[in-house]
C-alpha positions as CSV (number, residue, x, y, z in Angstrom):
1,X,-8.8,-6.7,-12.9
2,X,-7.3,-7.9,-9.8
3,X,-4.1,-7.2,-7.9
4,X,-1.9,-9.2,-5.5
5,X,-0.9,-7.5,-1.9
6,X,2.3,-8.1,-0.5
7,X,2.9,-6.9,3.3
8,X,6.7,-5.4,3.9
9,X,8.9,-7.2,6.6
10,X,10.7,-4.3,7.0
11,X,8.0,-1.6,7.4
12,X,4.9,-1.7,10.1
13,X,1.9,-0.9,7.9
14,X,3.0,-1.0,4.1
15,X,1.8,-2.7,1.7
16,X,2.9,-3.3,-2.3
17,X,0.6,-4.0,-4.8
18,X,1.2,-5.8,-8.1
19,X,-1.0,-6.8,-10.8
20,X,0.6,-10.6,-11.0
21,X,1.9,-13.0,-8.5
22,X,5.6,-12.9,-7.5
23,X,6.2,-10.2,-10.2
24,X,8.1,-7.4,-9.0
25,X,10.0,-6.3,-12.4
26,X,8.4,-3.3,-12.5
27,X,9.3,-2.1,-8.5
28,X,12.0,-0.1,-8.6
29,X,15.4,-2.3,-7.3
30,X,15.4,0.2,-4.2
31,X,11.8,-0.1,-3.1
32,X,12.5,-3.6,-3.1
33,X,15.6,-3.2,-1.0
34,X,13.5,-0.8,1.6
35,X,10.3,-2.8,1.5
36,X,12.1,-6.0,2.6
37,X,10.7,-9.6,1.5
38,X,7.2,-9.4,0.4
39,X,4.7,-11.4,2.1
40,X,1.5,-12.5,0.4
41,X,-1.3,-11.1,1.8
42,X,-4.1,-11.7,-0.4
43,X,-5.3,-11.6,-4.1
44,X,-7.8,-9.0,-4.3
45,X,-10.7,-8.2,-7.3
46,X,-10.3,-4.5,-8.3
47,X,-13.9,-4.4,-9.9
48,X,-16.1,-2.7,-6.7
49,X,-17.0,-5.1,-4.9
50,X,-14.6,-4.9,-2.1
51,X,-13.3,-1.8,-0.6
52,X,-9.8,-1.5,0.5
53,X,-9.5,0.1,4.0
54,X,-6.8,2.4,3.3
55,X,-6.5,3.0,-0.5
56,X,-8.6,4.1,-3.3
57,X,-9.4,1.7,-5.6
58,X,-9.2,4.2,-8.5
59,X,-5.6,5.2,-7.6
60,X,-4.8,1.7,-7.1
61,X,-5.8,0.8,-10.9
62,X,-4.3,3.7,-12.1
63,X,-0.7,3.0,-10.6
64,X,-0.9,-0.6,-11.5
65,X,-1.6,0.7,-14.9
66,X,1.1,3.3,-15.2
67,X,3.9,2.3,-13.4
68,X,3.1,-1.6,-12.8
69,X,3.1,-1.0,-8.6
70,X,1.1,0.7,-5.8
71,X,2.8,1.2,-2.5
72,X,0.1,1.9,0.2
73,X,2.5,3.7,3.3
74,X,0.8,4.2,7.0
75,X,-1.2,6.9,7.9
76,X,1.1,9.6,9.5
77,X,1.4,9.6,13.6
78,X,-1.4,11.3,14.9
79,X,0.5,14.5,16.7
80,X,-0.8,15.0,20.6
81,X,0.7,18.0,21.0
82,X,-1.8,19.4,18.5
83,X,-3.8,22.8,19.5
84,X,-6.8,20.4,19.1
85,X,-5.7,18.3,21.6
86,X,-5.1,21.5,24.0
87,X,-7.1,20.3,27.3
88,X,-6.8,24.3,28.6
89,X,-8.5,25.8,25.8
């Protein structure tokens, strides 16, 4: 199985993946709208033998399976104002 990855012009960081080049029929019409043009990123074997750096390959195949897309958002700001971040304690 492989999957193609698309990189969001509108959004830093996101990423759509499809199971077929240039088909987005099965992204809903506003995901499209938010995501912006897609730009190719790359074509990508979903058997193992490469990881992906932000997504779990098992998740990935699922959603590609289920609902035909997988959209990878960023990580969520790291927040410095955190206790753990507290240089006083």
């Amino acid at each position: 199985m492989f999957c193609v990855i698309y990189r969001s012009t509108k959004r830093d960081q996101t990423y759509l993946y499809v199971d077929k080049k240039d088909d987005f029929s099965r992204v809903p019409e506003a995901l499209m709208e938010s995501f912006g043009t897609p730009h190719l990123v790359m074509l990508l074997p979903l058997d193992g033998s490469k990881k992906l750096a932000s997504a779990d390959i098992e998740k990935v195949k699922q959603a590609l399976k289920e609902e035909g897309f997988y959209l990878q958002l960023p990580p969520p700001p790291e927040n410095l104002l955190s206790p753990r971040h507290d240089a006083n304690k």
